[in-house]
C-alpha positions in Angstrom: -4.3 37.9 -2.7 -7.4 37.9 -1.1 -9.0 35.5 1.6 -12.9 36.2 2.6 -15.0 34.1 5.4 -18.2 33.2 5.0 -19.8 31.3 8.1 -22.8 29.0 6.8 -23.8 28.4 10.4 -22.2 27.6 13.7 -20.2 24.6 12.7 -19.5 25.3 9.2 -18.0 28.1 6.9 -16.3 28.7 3.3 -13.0 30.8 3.0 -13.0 32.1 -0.7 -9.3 32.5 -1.6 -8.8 35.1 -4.7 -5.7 34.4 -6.1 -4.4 37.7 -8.7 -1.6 37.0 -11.6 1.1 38.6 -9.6 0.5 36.5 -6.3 1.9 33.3 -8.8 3.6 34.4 -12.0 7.1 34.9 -11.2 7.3 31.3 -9.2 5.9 29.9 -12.1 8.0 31.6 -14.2 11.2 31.1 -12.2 10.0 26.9 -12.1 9.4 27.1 -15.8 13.2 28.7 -16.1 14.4 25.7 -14.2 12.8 23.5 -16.2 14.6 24.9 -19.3 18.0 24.5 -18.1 17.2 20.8 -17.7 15.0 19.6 -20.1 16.1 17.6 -23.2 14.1 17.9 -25.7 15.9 16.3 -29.2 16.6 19.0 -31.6 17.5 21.4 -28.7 20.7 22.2 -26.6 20.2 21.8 -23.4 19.5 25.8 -21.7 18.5 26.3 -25.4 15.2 25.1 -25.7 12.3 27.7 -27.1 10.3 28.8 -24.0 6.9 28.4 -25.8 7.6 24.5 -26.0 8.4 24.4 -22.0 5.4 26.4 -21.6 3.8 23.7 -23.5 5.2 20.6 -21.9 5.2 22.1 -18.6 2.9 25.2 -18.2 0.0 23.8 -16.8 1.4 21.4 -14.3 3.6 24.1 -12.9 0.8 26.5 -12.7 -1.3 24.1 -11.0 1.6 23.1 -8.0 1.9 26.8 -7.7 -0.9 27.8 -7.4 -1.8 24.7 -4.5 1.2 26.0 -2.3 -0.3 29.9 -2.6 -3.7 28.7 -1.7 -2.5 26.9 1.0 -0.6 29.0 2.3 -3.0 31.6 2.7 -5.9 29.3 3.5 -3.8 28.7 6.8 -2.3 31.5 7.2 -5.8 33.1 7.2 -6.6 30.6 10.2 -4.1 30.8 11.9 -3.5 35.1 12.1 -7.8 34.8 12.7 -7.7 32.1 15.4 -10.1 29.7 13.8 -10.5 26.6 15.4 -11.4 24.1 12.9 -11.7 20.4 12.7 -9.6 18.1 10.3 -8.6 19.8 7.1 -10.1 22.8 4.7 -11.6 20.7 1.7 -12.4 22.3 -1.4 -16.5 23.4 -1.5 -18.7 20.9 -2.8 -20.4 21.9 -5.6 -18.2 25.1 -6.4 -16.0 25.0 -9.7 -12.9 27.1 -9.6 -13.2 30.0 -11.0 -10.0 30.8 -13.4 -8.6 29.4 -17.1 -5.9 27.5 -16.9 -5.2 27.6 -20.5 -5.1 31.8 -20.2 -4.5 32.1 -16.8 -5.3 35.2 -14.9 -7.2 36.0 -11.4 -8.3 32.8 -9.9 -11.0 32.2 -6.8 -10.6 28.9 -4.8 -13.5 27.7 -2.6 -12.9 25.9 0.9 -15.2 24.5 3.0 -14.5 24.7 6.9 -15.6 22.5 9.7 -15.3 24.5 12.9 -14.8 23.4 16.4 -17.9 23.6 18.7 -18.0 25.7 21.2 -19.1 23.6 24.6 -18.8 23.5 28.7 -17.5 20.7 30.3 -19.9 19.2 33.3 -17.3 19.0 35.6 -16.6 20.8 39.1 -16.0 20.3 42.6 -19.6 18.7 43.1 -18.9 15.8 40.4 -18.9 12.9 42.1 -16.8 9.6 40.6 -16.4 5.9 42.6 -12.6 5.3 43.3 -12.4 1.9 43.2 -9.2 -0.1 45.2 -8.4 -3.7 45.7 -8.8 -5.1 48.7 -5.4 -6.1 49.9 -6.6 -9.1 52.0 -5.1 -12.1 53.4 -6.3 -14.6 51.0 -4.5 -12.4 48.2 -1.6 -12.2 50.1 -1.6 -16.2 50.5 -1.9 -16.4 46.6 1.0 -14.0 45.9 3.3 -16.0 48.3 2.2 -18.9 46.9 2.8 -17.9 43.6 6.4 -16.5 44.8 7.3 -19.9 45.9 5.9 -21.6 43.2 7.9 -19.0 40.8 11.3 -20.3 42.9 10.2 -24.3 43.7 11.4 -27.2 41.9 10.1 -29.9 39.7 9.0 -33.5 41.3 8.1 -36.3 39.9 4.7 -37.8 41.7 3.2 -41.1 40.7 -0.4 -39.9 40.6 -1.6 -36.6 38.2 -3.2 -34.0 40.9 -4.9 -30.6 39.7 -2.2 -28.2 38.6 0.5 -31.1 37.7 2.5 -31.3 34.3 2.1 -34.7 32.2 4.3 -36.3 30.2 3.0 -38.2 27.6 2.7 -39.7 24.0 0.1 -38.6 21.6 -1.0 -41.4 19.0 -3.8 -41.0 16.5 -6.9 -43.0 16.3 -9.5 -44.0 14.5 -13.5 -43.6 14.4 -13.5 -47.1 16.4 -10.3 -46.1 18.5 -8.0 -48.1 16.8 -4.7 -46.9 15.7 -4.8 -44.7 12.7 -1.9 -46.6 10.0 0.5 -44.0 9.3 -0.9 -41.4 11.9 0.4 -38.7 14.1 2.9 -39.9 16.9 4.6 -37.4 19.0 5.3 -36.9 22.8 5.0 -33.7 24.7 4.0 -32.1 27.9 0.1 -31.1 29.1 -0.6 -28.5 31.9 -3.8 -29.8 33.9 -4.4 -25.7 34.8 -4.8 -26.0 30.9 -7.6 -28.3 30.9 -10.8 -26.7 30.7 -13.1 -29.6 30.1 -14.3 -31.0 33.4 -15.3 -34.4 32.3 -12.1 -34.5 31.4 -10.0 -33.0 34.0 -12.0 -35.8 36.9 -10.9 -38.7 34.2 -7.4 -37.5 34.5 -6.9 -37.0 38.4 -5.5 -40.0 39.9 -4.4 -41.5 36.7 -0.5 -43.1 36.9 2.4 -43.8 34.3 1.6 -45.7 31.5 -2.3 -45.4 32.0 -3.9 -44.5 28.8 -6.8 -41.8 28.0 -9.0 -41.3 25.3 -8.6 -37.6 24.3 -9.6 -34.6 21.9 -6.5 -32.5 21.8 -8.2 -29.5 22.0 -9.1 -30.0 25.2 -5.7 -30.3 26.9 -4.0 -27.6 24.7 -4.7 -23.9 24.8 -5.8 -22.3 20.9 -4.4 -24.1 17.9 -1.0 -22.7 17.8 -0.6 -25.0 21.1 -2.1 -27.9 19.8 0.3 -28.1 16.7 3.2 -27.7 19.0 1.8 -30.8 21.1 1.3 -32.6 18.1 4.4 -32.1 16.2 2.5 -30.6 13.0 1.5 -27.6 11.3 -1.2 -25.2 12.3 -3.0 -25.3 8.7 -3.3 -29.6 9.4 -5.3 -29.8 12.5 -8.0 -29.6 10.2 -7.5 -33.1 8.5 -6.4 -34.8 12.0 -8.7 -36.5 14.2 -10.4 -35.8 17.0 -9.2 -38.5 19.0 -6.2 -39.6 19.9 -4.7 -41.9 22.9 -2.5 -40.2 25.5 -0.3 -42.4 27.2 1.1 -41.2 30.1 4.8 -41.6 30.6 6.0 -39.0 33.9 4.1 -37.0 36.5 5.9 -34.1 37.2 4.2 -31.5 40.3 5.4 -28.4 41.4 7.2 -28.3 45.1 6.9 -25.1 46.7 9.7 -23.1 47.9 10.1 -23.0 51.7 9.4 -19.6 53.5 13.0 -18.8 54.7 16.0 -16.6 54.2 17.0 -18.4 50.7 14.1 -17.4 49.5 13.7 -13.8 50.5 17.3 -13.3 49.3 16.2 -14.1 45.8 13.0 -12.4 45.7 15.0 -9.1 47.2 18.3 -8.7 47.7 20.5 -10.5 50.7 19.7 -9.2 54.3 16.3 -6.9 52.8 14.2 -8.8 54.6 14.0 -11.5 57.2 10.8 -12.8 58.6 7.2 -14.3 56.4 5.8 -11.0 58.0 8.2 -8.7 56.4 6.8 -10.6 53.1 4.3 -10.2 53.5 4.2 -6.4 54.2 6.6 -5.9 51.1 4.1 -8.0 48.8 1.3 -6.0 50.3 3.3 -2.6 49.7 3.7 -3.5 46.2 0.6 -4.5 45.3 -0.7 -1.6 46.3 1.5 0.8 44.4 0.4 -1.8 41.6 -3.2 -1.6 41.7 -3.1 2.4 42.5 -2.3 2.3 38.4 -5.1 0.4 37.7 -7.5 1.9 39.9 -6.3 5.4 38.0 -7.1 3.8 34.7 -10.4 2.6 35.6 -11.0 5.9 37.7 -10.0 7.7 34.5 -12.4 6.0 32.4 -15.5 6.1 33.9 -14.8 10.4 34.0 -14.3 9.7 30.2 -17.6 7.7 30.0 -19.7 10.0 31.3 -18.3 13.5 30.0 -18.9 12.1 26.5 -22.0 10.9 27.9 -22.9 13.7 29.1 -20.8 16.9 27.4 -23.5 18.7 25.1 -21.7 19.3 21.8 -22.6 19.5 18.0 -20.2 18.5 15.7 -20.5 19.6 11.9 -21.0 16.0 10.8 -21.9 16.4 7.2 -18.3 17.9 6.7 -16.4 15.0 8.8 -18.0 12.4 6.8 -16.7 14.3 3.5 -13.6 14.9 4.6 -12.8 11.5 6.2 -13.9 9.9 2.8 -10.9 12.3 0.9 -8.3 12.3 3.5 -8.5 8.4 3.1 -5.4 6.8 2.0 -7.5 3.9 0.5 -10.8 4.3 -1.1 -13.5 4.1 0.9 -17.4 4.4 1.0 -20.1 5.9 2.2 -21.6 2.9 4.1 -18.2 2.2 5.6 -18.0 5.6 6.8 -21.7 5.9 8.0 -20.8 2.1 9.8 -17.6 3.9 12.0 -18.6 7.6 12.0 -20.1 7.3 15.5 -16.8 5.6 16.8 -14.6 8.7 15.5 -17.7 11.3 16.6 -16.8 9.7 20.1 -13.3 9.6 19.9 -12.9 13.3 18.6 -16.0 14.7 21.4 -13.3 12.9 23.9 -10.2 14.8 22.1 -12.0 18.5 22.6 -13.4 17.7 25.8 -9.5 17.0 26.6 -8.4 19.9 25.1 -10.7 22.1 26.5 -9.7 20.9 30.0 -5.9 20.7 29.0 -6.7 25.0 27.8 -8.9 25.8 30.4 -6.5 24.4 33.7 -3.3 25.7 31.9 -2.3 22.0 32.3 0.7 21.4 29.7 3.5 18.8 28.5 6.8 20.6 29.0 9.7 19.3 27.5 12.0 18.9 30.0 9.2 17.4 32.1 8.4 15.1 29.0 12.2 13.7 29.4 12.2 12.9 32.9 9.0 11.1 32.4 10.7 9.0 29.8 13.7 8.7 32.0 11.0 7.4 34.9 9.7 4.7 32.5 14.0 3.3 31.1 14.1 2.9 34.9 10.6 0.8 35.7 12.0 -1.5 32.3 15.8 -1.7 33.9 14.1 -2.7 37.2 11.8 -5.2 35.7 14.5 -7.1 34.3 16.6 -6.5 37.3 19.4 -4.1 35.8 20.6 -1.2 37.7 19.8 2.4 36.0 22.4 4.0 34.2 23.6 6.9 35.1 21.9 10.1 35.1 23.3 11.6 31.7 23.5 8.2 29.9 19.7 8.1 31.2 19.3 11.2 29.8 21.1 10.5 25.9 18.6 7.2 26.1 15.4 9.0 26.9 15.9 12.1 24.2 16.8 9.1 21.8 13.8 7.3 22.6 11.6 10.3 21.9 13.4 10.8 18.6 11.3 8.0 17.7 8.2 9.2 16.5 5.7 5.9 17.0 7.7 6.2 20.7 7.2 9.8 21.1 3.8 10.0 20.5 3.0 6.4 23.0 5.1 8.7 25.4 3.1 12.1 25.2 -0.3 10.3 25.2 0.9 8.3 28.5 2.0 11.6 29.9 -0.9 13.7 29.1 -3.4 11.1 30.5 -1.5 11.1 33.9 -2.2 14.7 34.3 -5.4 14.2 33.2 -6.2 11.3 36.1 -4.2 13.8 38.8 -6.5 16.9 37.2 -9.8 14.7 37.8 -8.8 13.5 41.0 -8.1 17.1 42.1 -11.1 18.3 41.3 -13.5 15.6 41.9 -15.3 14.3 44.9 -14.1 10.5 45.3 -16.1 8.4 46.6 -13.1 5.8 47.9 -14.1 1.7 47.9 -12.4 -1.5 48.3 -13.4 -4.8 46.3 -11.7 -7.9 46.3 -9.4 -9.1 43.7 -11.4 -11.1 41.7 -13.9 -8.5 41.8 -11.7 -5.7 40.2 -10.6 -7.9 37.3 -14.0 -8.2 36.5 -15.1 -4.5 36.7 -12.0 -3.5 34.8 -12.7 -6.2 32.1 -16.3 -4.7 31.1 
């Protein structure tokens, strides 16, 4: 067995694999053997049957599965003892018949092509420059986050006048063209949100409206998507479509949210008895947390403007004619070559971004050690025990979860990915200059959002 290189240029080379008759015939003949201990074949005892018909029956397919594992074993056996950086898979060479009979088989000479990894420099250093954006922990946010805190623990009132934010009772009743009462028409009562209702017209018509006034309404416009609006209505998703636009809401309770008081009760619930005792210890709690909050998202958005611009920005060839090829045979599903011309610039982007990573990852020494790969997972069953207010096991059980976890593979690999862009963000934020600001709330959202 032989395996020669030949670049083609930069990006792109053929490995000719020269397969000889002893690199294959005795595990063919051993699988042929097999065969004939097995096979039935009428006329024959079974470990009886002539060679010369299992060569005939099976030969050539055996040949040919023995033949792929030898190739393939020295294709990347070849790569790997050589150190050859490649990109997806060695595909056979387009335009190159194998050289060999199959029906007298003898020396054979396989043809791969190769897509190799570019070689590039990453433009980053100790002069890059990258905005590190924060929220703006203000008092207006910290008004909204009590707010919403006593809203999460208040009660339920009814009210005799619908204000902004109030939840409606009420009885939907289809109409007509002329507003009349459709005859044999949807009827049904259920519950409206006015933080729901978009439509401003509509939202001033409601205001101030008592029980048993009526209202002229679309129910789009007081549901959210059509999944809501069939639930309002008592009906199926797939007949909204035949239903009218109008129908008449009769309103039959007011019901508004009373806010929590600020006082011990309250801070008991929201963390534990005797944690806190004052609006100002709160409010430097809430504040605390927020913080630790938005220092994840300002990470994320910190991360991905560094990935913007080194794609932007990283010079690097990639041996395209090759990816496009190979994309279109590694395919599970048939696929062309507009589909692939369509999304090739999405995958050049998102495998530029998985060198430029890798090259960092090689460069720093940065790795994913194992046991630091568990006690990462360990850190994350502890945020989702928290969340739903569950104490943490303890440390081994935490342990037998976390290894079990990453025994899943979908899990594992969510796990690993979360991992390796953390040390990616603390390997940026290292080496970077950061350029540190602070924009409100609303601001943020919106930034992040683009």
């Amino acid at each position: 067995m032989n395996v020669i290189r030949q670049d083609v240029d930069a990006l792109n080379a053929v490995l000719k694999v020269e397969i000889a008759p002893a690199d294959y015939q005795g595990k063919v003949k051993s699988t042929l053997e097999k065969h004939r201990k097995t096979a039935k074949i009428p006329g024959f005892r079974p470990g009886h049957v002539p060679m010369s018909l299992i060569q005939k029956q099976f030969g050539r397919t055996v040949l040919a599965d023995e033949l792929n594992k030898v190739v393939n074993d020295a294709l990347y056996k070849f790569i790997e003892e050589n150190k050859i950086e490649i990109l997806g898979n060695p595909i056979p060479h387009e335009g190159v018949d194998v050289v060999g009979n199959f029906e007298n088989p003898d020396s054979f000479v396989f043809d791969f092509e190769l897509g190799l990894s570019p070689n590039f420099e990453v433009p980053l250093s100790a002069k890059s420059k990258y905005d590190y954006t924060k929220v703006k922990i203000d008092a207006a946010l910290l008004d909204k986050q009590v707010d919403d805190l006593r809203r999460r623990y208040g009660k339920l009132i009814s009210v005799d006048q619908v204000s902004d934010g109030d939840m409606i009772l009420a009885q939907f009743v289809e109409l007509n063209e002329d507003d009349s009462i459709k005859a044999g028409g949807i009827m049904n009562s259920s519950t409206i949100s006015m933080e729901f209702v978009e439509d401003k017209k509509l939202k001033k018509e409601l205001i101030g409206k008592g029980k048993g006034d009526k209202v002229i309404v679309d129910p789009a416009k007081v549901s959210r998507g059509e999944k809501d609006t069939a639930a309002m209505l008592g009906v199926k998703e797939e007949e909204l479509a035949n239903l009218s636009k109008k129908f008449q809401m009769t309103i039959t309770e007011i019901k508004q949210m009373e806010l929590s008081d600020v006082n011990q009760d309250l801070f008991d619930k929201l963390f534990g008895p005797g944690a806190i005792s004052t609006e100002k210890e709160l409010r430097d709690r809430i504040a605390t947390d927020l913080e630790k909050m938005f220092a994840q998202d300002s990470d994320r958005l910190f991360t991905r403007n560094v990935y913007t611009d080194l794609v932007d920005k990283t010079k690097m060839a990639l041996p395209d004619a090759f990816l496009k090829r190979w994309i279109r045979l590694s395919n599970e599903k048939p696929i062309t070559a507009e589909q692939i011309e369509s999304e090739y610039d999405g995958y050049a982007k998102s495998l530029k971004w998985q060198l430029i990573q890798g090259n960092i990852f090689k460069t720093n020494n940065i790795r994913l050690d194992n046991n630091e790969v568990i006690e990462f997972t360990k850190g994350l069953l502890v945020s989702n025990y928290a969340q739903y207010g569950i104490p943490a096991p303890e440390d081994k059980e935490l342990t037998e979860s976390a290894m079990q976890v990453l025994q899943n593979r979908e899990e594992s690999t969510r796990i690993f990915d979360m991992l390796a862009e953390q040390k990616l963000t603390n390997y940026f934020k290292e080496t970077v200059k950061l350029n540190e600001k602070e924009i409100s709330y609303d601001a943020f959202i919106e930034l992040a959002s683009k």
